[in-house]
N, C-alpha and C positions, 0 to 999 in steps of 0.2 A: 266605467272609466278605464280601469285595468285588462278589458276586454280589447278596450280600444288602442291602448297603447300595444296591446302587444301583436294589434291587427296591424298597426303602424312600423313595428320592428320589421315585420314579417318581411313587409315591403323594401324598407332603408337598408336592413342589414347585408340582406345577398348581394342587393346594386353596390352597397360601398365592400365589400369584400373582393364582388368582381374588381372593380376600379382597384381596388391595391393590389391582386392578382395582376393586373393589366401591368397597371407602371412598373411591378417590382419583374415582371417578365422582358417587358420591351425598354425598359429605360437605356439599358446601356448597347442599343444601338443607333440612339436619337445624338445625331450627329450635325454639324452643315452639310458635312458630305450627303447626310442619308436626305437630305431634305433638299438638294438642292441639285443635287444629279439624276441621271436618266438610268433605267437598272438595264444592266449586264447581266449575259450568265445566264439568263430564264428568269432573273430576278434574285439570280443569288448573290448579289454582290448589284454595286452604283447606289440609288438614288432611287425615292420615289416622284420627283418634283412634275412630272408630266399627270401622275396619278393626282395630287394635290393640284394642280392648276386647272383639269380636266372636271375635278369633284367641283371646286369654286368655279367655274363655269356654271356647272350642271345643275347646282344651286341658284345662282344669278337667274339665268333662264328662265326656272322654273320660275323663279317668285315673279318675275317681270311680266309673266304670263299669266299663270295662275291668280294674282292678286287680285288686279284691275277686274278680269270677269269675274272672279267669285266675289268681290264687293258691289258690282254694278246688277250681279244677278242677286243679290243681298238685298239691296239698297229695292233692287222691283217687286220682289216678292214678299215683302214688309210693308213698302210705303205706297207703292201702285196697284200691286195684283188686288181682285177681288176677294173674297174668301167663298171659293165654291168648290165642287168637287177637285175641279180639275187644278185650282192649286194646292189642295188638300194631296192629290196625287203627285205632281210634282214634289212636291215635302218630302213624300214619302217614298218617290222613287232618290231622290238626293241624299237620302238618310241614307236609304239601300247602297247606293252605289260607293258609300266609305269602306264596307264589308268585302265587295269584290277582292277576290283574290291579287293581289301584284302582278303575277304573269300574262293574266286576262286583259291586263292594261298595256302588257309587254307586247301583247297578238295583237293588238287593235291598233297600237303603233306602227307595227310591223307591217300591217294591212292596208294601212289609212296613211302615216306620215311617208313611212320607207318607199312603198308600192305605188298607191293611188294616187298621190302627191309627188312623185319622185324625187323625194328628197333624200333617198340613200340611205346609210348605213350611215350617220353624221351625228353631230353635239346637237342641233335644231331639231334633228328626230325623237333624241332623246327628253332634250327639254319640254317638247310638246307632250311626249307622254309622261312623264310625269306629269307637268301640268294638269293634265289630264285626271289621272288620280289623284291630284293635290287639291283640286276641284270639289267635291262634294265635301269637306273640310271645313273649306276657307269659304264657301256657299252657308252650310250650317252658321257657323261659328259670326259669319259678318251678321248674317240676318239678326243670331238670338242676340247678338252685341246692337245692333241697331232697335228693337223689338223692347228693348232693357232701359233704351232712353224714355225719361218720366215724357207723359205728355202734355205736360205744361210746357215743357220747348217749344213744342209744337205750336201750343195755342198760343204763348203768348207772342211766337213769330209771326205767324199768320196775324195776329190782333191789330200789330201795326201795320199792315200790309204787304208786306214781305210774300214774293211769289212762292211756291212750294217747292221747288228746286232750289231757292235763294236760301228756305228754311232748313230743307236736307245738308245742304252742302257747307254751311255757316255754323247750325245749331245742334245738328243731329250728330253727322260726321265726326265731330271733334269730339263731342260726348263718349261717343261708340265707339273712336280708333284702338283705345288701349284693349278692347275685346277683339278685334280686329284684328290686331299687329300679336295678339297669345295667339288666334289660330291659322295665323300665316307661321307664326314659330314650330305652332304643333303640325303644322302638315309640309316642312321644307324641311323639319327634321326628317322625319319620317322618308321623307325623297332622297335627303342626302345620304342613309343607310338602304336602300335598295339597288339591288344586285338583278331580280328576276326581271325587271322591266328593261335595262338599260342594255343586258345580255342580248337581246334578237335586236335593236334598234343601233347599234353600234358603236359599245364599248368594246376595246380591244386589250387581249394583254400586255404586250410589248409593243406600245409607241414613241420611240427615241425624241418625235420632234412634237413642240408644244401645236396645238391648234389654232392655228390662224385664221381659219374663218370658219360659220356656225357649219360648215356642210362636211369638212374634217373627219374621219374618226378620232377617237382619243379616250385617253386611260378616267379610269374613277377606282377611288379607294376602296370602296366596296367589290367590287370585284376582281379588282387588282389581288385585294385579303380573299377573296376566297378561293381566285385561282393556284396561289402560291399556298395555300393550308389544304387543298383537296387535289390538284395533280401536277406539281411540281414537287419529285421524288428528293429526298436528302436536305431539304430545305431547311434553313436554321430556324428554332422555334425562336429564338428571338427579335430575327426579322418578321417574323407573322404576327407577334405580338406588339412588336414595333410599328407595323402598319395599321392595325386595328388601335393603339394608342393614339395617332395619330390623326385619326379618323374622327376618336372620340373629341378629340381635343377644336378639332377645326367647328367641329356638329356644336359642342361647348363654346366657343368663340363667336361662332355667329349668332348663337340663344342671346347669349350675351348684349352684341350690336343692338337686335332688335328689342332687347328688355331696354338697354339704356334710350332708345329710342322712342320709345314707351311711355318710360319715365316724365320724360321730359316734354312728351307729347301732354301728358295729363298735369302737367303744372302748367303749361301754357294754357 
């Protein structure tokens, strides 16, 4: 027991020490101004608000994309596929593909959305790749959440007549969403802290005006924070604390939406 707890310290204490690190660095540049202006300077002075509306884009995006097919490829590979080699490989090229490196997902964007699609250097490029890597995730995670529902739903849908889609979509689905909606959380966090991917698909440092439509370049807080902490010389350490505070918090507010979402999905 005391092995365990202090396997559990191990974990809790550096994250919350970071997080007090973070606020007691960046707090006293958390402003309206900082939040709600466009940055000057290289970023040494204004606002990060184009970095914050560019992030909540990039976010949106992804989940709007990512979701749908990783539940609909969930939803086949549990309740339609057969069990034979070749979904057994499947499985297990899906598991594989959570592992891939970030950047990997950055080149195939670069390659396939940017190039092949010519869809530029834009917020839809970006969003598609993530998506992309949010994918084998929200794939896992729907399936073992659908996979988890007893099968007595099943049978006793099927028993009154109820079609197999009518029994998915009514019985199964509702069951499953709160497994569902934890690994759409754990893989749009994980999206809204990437830097490697959004870099070659077309995140920019300094964009004054907000994005107006998906084909735009436009700013993200992730890279906004690591352009101003790694080559913007003289840079205040409070604004780079400030920025990565900011980040945590928005990443934190959306965990949030989707837990209360959650919630109340599973008392319905």
């Amino acid at each position: 027991m005391s092995l365990l707890f202090g396997a559990m310290l191990a974990v809790v204490v550096p994250i919350i020490l970071i997080i007090i690190y973070m606020v007691a660095s960046g707090y006293s540049v958390i402003s309206w101004e900082f939040i709600s202006q466009a940055p000057s300077q290289a970023g040494r002075a204004g606002g990060i608000l184009p970095a914050i509306v560019g992030t909540a884009y990039l976010m949106l995006g992804t989940i709007l994309i990512a979701l749908p097919i990783g539940v609909m490829a969930g939803i086949y590979l549990s309740e339609y596929a057969r069990d034979n080699w070749l979904t057994r490989l499947i499985n297990l090229a899906i598991i594989n593909l959570a592992g891939v490196p970030s950047i990997v997902f950055g080149l195939f964007g670069l390659a396939v959305f940017v190039l092949a699609l010519d869809m530029g250097l834009s917020l839809i490029a970006a969003s598609l790749t993530l998506a992309a890597q949010a994918l084998a995730m929200t794939i896992t995670t729907s399936r073992e959440a659908i996979i988890a529902v007893p099968k007595e739903y099943r049978d006793g849908s099927l028993a009154i007549g109820v079609s197999r889609w009518q029994t998915i979509r009514h019985a199964v689905l509702p069951e499953a969403s709160p497994g569902i909606l934890t690994g759409a959380i754990l893989a749009m966090s994980r999206a809204a802290g990437e830097t490697a991917p959004i870099l070659v698909v077309g995140a920019a440092f300094l964009v004054p005006n907000l994005p107006t439509s998906p084909f735009d370049r436009f700013m993200a807080l992730p890279y906004h924070l690591y352009t101003v902490s790694a080559h913007v010389p003289g840079m205040p350490r409070e604004v780079m604390w400030g920025v990565a505070l900011v980040l945590v918090a928005m990443v934190l507010l959306f965990n949030i939406l989707v837990a209360v979402i959650r919630i109340k999905t599973r008392k319905r």
